[in-house]
LODOSE-590428 format. One record per residue: residue number from 1; residue in one letter; chain; x, y, z of N, C-alpha, C in turn. Coordinates in Angstrom, 2 decimals. Layout:
REM residues N
PT,resi,resn,chain,n.c1,n.c2,n.c3,ca.c1,ca.c2,ca.c3,c.c1,c.c2,c.c3
PT,NUM,a,A,X,Y,Z,X,Y,Z,X,Y,Z
...
***
This chain:
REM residues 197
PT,resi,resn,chain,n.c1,n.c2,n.c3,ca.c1,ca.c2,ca.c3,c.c1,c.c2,c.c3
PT,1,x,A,0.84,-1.17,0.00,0.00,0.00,0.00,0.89,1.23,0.00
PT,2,x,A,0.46,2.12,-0.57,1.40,3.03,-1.21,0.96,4.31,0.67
PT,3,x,A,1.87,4.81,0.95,1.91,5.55,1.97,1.18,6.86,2.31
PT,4,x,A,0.28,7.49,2.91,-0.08,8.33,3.05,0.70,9.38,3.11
PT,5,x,A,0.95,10.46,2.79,1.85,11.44,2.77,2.52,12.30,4.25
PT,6,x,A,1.55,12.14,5.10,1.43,12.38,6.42,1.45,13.68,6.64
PT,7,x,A,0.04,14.78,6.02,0.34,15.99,5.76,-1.00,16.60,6.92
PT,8,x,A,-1.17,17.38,7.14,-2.13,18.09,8.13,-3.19,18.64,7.06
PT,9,x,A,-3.44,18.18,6.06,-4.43,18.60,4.99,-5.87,18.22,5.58
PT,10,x,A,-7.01,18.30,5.17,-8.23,18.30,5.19,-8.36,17.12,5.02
PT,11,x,A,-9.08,16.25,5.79,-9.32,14.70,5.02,-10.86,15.29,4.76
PT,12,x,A,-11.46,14.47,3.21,-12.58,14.83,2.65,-13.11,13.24,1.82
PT,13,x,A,-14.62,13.28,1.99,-15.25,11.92,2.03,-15.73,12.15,0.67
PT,14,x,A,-15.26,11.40,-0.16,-16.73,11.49,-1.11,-16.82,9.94,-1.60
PT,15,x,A,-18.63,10.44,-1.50,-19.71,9.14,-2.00,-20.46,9.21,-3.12
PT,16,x,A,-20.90,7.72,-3.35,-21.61,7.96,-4.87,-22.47,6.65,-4.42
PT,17,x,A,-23.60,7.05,-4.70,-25.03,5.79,-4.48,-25.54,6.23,-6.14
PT,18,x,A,-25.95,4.93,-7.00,-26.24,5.30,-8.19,-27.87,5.77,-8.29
PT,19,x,A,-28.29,6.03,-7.45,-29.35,7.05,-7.54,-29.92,7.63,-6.75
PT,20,x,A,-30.61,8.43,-6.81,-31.83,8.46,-5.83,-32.23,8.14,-4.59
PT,21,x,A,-32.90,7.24,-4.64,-33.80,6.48,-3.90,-32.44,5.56,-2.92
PT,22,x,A,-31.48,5.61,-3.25,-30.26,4.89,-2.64,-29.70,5.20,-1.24
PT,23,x,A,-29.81,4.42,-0.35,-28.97,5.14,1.03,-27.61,5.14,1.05
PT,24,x,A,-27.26,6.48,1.39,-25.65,6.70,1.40,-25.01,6.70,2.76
PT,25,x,A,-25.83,6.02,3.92,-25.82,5.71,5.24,-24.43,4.75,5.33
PT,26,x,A,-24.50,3.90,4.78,-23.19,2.67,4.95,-21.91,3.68,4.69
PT,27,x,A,-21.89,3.84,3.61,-20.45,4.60,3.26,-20.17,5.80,4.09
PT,28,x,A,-20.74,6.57,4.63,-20.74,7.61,5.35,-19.94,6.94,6.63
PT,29,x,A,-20.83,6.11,7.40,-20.58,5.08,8.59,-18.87,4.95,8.25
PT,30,x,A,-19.19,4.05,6.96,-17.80,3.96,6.81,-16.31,4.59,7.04
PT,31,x,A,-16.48,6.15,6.63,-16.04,6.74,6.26,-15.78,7.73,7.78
PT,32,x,A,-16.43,8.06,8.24,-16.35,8.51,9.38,-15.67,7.50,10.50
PT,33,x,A,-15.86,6.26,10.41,-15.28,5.32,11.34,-13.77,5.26,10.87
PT,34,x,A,-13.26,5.50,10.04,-11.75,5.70,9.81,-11.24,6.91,10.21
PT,35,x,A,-11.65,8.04,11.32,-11.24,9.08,11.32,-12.14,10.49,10.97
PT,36,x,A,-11.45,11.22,11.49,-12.81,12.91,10.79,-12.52,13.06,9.84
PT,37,x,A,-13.56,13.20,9.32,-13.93,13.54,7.91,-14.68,15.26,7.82
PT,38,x,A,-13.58,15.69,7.69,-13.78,17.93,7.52,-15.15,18.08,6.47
PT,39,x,A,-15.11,17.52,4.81,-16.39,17.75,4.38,-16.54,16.61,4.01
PT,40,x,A,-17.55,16.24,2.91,-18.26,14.95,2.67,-19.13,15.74,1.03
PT,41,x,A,-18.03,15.33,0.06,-19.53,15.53,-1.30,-19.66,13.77,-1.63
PT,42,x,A,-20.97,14.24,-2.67,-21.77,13.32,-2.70,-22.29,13.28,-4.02
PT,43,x,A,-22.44,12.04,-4.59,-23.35,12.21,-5.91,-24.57,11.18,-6.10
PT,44,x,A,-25.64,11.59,-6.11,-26.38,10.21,-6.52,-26.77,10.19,-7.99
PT,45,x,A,-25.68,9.28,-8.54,-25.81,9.32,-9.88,-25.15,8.46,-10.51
PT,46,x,A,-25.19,7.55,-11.56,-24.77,6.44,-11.69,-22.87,7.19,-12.08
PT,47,x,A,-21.79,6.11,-11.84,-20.44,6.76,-11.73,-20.26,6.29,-13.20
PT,48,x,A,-20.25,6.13,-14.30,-19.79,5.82,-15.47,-18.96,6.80,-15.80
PT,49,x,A,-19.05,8.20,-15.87,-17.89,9.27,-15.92,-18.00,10.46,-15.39
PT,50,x,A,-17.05,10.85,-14.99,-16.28,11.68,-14.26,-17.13,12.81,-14.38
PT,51,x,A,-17.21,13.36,-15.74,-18.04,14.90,-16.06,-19.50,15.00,-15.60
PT,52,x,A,-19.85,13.63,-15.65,-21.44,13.51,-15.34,-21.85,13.25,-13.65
PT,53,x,A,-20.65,13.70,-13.22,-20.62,13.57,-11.50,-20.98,15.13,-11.06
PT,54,x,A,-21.60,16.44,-10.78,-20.92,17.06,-10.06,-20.32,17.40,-8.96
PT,55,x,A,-20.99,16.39,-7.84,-20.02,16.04,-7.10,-18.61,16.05,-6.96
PT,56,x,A,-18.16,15.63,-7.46,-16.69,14.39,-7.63,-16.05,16.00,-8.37
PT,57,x,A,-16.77,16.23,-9.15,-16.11,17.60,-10.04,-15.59,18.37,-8.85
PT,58,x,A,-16.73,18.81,-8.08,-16.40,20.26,-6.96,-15.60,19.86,-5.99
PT,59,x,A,-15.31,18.31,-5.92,-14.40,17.94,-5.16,-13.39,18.24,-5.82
PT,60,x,A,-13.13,17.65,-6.53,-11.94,18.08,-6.87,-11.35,19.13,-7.16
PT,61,x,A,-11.88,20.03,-7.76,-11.70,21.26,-7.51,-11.32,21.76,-6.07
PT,62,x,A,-12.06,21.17,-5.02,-12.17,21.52,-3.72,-10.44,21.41,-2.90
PT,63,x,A,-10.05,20.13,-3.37,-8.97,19.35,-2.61,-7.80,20.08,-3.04
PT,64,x,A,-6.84,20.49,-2.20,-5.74,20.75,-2.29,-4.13,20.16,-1.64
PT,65,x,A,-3.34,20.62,-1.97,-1.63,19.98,-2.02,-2.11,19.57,0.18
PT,66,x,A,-1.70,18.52,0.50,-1.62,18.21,1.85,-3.12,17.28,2.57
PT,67,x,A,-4.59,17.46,1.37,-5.46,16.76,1.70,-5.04,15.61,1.51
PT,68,x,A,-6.58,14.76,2.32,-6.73,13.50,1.81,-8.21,13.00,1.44
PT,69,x,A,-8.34,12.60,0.26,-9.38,11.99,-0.15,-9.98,10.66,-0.22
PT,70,x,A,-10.92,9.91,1.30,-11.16,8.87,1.36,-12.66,8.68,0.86
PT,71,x,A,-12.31,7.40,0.08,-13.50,6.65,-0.70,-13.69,5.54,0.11
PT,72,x,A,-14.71,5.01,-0.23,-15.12,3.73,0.57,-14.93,2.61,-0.14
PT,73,x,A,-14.99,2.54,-1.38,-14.41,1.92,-2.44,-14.00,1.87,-3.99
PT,74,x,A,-13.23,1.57,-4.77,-13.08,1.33,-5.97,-14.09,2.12,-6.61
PT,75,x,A,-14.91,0.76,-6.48,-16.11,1.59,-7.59,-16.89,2.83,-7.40
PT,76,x,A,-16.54,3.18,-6.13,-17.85,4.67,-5.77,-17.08,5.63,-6.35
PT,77,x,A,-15.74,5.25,-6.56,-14.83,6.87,-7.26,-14.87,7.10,-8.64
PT,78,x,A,-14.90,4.87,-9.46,-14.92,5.41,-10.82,-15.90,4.07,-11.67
PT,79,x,A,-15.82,3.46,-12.20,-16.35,2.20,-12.80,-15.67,2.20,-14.43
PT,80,x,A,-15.25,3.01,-14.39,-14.32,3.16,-16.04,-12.78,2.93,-15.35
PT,81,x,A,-11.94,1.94,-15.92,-10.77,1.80,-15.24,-10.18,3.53,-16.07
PT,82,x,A,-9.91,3.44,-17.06,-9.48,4.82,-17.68,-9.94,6.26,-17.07
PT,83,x,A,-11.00,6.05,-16.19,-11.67,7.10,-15.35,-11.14,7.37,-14.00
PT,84,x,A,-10.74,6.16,-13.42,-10.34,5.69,-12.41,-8.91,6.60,-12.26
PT,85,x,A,-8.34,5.87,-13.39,-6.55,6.06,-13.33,-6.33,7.65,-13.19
PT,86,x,A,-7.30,8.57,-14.28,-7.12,9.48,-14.33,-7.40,10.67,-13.54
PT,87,x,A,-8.45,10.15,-12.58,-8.72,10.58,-11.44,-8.04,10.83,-10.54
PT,88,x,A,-7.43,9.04,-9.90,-6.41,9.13,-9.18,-5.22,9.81,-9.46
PT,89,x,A,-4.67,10.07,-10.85,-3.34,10.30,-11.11,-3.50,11.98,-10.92
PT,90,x,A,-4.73,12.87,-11.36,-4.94,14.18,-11.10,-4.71,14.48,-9.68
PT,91,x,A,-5.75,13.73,-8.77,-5.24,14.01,-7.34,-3.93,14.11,-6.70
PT,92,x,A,-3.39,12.76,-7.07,-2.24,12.75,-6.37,-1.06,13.88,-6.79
PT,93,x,A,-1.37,14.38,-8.33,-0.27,14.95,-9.32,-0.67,16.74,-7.94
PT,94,x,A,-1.81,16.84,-7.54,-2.00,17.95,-7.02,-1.84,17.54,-5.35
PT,95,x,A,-0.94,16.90,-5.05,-0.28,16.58,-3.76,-1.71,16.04,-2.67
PT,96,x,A,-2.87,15.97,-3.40,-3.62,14.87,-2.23,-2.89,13.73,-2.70
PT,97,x,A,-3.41,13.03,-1.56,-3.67,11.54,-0.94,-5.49,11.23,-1.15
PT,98,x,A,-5.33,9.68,-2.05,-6.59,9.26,-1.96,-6.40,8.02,-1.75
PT,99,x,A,-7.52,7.58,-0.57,-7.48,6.38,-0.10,-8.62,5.64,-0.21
PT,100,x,A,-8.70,4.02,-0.76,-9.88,3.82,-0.97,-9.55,2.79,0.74
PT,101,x,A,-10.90,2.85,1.20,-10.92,1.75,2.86,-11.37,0.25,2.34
PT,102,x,A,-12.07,0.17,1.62,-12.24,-0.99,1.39,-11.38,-2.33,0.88
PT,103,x,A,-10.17,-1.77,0.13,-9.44,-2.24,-0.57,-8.00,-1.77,0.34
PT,104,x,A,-8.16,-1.19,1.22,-6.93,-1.23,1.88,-5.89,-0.12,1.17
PT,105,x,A,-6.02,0.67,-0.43,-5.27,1.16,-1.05,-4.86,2.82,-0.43
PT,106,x,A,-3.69,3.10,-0.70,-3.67,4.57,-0.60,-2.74,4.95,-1.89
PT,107,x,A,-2.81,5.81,-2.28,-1.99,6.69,-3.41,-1.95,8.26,-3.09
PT,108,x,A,-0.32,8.54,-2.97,0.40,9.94,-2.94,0.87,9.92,-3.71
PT,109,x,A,1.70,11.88,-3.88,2.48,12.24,-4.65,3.75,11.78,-3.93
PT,110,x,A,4.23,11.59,-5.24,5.90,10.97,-4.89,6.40,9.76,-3.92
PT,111,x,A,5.08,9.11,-4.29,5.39,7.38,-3.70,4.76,6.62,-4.93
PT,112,x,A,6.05,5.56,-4.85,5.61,4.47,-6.33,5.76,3.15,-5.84
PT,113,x,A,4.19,2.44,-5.50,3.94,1.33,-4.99,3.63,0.31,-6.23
PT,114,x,A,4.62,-0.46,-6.91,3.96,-0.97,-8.35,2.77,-2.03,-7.52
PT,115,x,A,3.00,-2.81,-6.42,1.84,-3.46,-5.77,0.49,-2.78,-6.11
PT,116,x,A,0.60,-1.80,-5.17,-0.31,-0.61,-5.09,-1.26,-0.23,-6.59
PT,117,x,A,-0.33,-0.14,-7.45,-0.70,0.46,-8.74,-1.51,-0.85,-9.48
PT,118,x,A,-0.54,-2.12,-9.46,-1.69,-3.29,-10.14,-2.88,-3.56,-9.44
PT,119,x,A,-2.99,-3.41,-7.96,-4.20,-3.69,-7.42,-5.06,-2.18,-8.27
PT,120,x,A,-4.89,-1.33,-8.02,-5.74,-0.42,-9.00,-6.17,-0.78,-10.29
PT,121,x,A,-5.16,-1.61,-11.06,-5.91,-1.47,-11.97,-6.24,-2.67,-12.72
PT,122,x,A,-6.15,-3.82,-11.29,-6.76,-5.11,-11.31,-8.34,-4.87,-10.58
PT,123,x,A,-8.59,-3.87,-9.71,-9.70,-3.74,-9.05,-10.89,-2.94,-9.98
PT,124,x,A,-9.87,-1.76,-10.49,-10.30,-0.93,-11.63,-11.29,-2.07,-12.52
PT,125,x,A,-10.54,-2.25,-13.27,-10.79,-3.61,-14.09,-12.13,-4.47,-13.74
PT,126,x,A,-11.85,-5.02,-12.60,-13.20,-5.76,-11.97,-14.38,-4.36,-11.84
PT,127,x,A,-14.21,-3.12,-11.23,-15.48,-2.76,-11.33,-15.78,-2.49,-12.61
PT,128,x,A,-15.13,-1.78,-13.57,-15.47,-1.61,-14.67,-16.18,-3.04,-15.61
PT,129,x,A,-15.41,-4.28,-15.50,-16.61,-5.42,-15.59,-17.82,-5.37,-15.22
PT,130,x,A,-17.43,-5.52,-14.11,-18.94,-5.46,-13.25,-19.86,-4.47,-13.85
PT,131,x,A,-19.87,-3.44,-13.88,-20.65,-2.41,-14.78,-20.94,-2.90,-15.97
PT,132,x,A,-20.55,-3.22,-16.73,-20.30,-3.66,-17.93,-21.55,-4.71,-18.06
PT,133,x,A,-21.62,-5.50,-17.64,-22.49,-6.76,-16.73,-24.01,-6.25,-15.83
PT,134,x,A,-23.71,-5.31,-15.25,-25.05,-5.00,-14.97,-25.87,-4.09,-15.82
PT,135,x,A,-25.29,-3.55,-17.48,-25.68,-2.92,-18.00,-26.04,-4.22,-19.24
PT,136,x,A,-25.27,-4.64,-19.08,-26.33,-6.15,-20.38,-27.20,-7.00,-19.61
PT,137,x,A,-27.33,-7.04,-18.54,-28.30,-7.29,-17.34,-29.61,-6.86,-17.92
PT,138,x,A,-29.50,-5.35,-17.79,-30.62,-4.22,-17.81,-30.93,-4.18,-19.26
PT,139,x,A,-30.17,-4.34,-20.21,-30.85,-4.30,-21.51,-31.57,-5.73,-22.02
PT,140,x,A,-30.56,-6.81,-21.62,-31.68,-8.38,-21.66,-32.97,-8.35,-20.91
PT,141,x,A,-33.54,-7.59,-19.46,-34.59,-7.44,-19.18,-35.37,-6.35,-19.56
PT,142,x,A,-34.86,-5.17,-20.16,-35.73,-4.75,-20.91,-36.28,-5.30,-22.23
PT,143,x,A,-35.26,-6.05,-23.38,-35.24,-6.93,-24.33,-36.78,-7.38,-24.02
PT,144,x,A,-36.84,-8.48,-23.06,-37.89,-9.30,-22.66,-39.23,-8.67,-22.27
PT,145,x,A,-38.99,-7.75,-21.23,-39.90,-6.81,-21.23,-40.93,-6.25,-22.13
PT,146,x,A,-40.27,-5.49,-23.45,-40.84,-5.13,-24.23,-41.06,-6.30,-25.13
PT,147,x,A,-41.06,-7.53,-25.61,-41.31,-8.63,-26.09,-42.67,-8.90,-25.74
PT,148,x,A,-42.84,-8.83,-23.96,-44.14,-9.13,-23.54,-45.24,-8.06,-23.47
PT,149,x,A,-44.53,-6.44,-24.13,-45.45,-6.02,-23.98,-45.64,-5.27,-22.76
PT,150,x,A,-44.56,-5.06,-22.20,-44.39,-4.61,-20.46,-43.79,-3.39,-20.14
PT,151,x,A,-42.55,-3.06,-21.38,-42.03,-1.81,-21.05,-42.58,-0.49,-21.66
PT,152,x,A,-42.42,0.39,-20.54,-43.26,1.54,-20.81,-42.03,2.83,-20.87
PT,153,x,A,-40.43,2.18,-20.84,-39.72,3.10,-21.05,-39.68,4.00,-19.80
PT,154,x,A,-38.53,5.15,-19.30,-38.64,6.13,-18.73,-39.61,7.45,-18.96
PT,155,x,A,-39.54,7.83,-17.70,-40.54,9.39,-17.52,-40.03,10.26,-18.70
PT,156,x,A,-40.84,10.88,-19.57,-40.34,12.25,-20.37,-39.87,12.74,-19.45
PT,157,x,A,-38.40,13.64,-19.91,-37.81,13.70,-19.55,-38.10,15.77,-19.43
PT,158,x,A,-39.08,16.20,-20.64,-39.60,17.48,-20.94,-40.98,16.87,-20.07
PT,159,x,A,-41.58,18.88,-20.18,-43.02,18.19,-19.85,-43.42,18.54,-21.34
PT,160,x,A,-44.83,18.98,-21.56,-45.23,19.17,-22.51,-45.14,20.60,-23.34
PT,161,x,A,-45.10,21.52,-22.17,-44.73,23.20,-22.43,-43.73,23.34,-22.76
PT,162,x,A,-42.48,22.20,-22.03,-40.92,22.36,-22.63,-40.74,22.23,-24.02
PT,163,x,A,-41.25,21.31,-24.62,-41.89,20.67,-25.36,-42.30,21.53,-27.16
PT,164,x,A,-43.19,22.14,-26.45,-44.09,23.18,-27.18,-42.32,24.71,-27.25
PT,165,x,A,-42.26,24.99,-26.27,-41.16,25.87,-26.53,-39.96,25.48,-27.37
PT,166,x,A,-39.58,24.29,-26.98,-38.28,24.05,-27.78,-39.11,23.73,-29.52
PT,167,x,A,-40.05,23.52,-29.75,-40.45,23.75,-31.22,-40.39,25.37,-31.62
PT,168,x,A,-41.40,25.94,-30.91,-41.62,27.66,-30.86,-40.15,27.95,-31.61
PT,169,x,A,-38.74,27.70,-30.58,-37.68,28.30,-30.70,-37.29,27.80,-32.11
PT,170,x,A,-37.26,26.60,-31.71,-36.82,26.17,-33.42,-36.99,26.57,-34.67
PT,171,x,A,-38.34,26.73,-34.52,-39.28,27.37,-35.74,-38.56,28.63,-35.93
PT,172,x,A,-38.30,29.57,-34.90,-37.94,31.17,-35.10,-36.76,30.88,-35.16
PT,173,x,A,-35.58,29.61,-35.26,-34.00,29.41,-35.49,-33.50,30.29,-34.22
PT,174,x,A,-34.33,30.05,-33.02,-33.41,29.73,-31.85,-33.46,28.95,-30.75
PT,175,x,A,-32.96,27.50,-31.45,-32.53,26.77,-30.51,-31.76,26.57,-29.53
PT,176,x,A,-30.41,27.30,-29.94,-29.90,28.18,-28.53,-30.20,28.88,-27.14
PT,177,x,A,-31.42,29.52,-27.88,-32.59,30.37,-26.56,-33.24,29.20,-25.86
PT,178,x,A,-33.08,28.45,-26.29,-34.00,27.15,-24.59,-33.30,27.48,-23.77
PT,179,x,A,-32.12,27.36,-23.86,-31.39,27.55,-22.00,-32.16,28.97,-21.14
PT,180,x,A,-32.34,29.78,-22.40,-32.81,31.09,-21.94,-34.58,31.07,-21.29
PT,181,x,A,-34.96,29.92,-21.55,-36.30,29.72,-20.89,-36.29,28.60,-20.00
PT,182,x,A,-35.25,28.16,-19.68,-35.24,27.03,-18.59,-34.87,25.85,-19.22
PT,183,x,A,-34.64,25.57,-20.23,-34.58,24.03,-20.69,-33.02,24.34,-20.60
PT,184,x,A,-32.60,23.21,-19.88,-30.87,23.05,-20.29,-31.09,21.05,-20.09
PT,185,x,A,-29.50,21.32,-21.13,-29.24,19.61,-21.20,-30.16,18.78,-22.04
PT,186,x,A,-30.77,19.62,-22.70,-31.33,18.67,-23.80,-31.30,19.54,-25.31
PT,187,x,A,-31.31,18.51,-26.29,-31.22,18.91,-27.39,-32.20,18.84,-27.82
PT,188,x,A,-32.56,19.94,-28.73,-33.73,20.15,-29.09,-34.42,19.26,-30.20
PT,189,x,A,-33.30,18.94,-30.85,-33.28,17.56,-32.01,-33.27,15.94,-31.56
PT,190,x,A,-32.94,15.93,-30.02,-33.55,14.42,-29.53,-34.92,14.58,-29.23
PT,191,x,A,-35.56,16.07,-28.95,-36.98,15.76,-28.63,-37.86,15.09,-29.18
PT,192,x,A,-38.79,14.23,-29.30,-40.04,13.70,-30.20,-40.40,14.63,-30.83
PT,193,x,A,-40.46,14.53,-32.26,-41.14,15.14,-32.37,-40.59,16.19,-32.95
PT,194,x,A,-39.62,17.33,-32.68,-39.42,18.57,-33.01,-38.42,18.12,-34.76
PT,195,x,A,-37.69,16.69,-34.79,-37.59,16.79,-36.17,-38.22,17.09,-37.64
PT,196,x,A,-39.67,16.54,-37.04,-40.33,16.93,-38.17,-41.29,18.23,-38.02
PT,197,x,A,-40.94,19.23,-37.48,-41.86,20.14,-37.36,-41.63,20.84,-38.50
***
């Protein structure tokens, strides 16, 4: 295990439950039982990448040269081994320490544990499987699902006024102006519908 740096920095928690409805009670527990934990971000949102966290973003941003950043495990930090590496390698390159508890791992600047480093990206590896696996999971039971006649798909994601506006705009060639009425993060050309208007 690669050495903690042994710096008087901020130790800082961050968690990831892939949604919602998910309790982030265990990892917290966790996380606090290894010591104080100064802040704690959080994302409930599935971890596939990095940008789609903001969490994990403002953390990082947050953390500076002498912190330490404890995870509870592997997968709550990344599920893309390439996400993973690059994560870890940003932190440490900016003098935190990130430690995952579950796996026993730590990674600093200016310690080179090759142990250390293959368990990363033998563990990496396994969650990124694992993901991998629960996402052909979810498409073979939807597969079946809609076979029988069962799937009804996710919630629109617009309501119907969003809807009606992002045509409005289109029509007058400004699709740009949705953000300017509240719609952000969607394209106006995935909506139903607004292709053929």
């Amino acid at each position: 295990m690669a050495k903690s740096s042994g710096s008087h920095g901020q130790r800082v928690g961050c968690i990831r439950v892939s949604t919602v409805e998910q309790n982030n009670q265990r990892q917290k527990e966790l996380l606090n039982a290894s010591g104080r934990i100064d802040r704690f971000f959080e994302d409930k949102i599935s971890g596939r990448t990095k940008t789609a966290r903001p969490g994990l973003v403002e953390c990082m941003a947050y953390v500076r040269d002498g912190d330490e950043l404890v995870v509870s495990s592997i997968d709550r930090l990344a599920r893309s081994l390439t996400d993973l590496r690059g994560i870890v390698d940003e932190l440490t390159g900016k003098g935190v320490t990130v430690t995952f508890l579950h796996e026993n791992l730590a990674f600093a600047k200016d310690t080179a544990d090759p142990r250390a480093d293959l368990m990363l990206g033998i563990l990496g590896s396994f969650a990124e499987f694992e993901w991998a696996i629960i996402r052909e999971r979810q498409a073979e039971r939807i597969a079946l699902a809609k076979k029988a006649g069962k799937y009804k798909g996710r919630k629109p994601a617009l309501n119907p006024q969003q809807v009606a506006e992002i045509k409005r705009r289109t029509l007058a060639g400004g699709v740009k102006g949705s953000a300017r009425a509240g719609i952000r993060g969607y394209s106006a050309y995935g909506v139903s519908g607004v292709k053929n208007v």
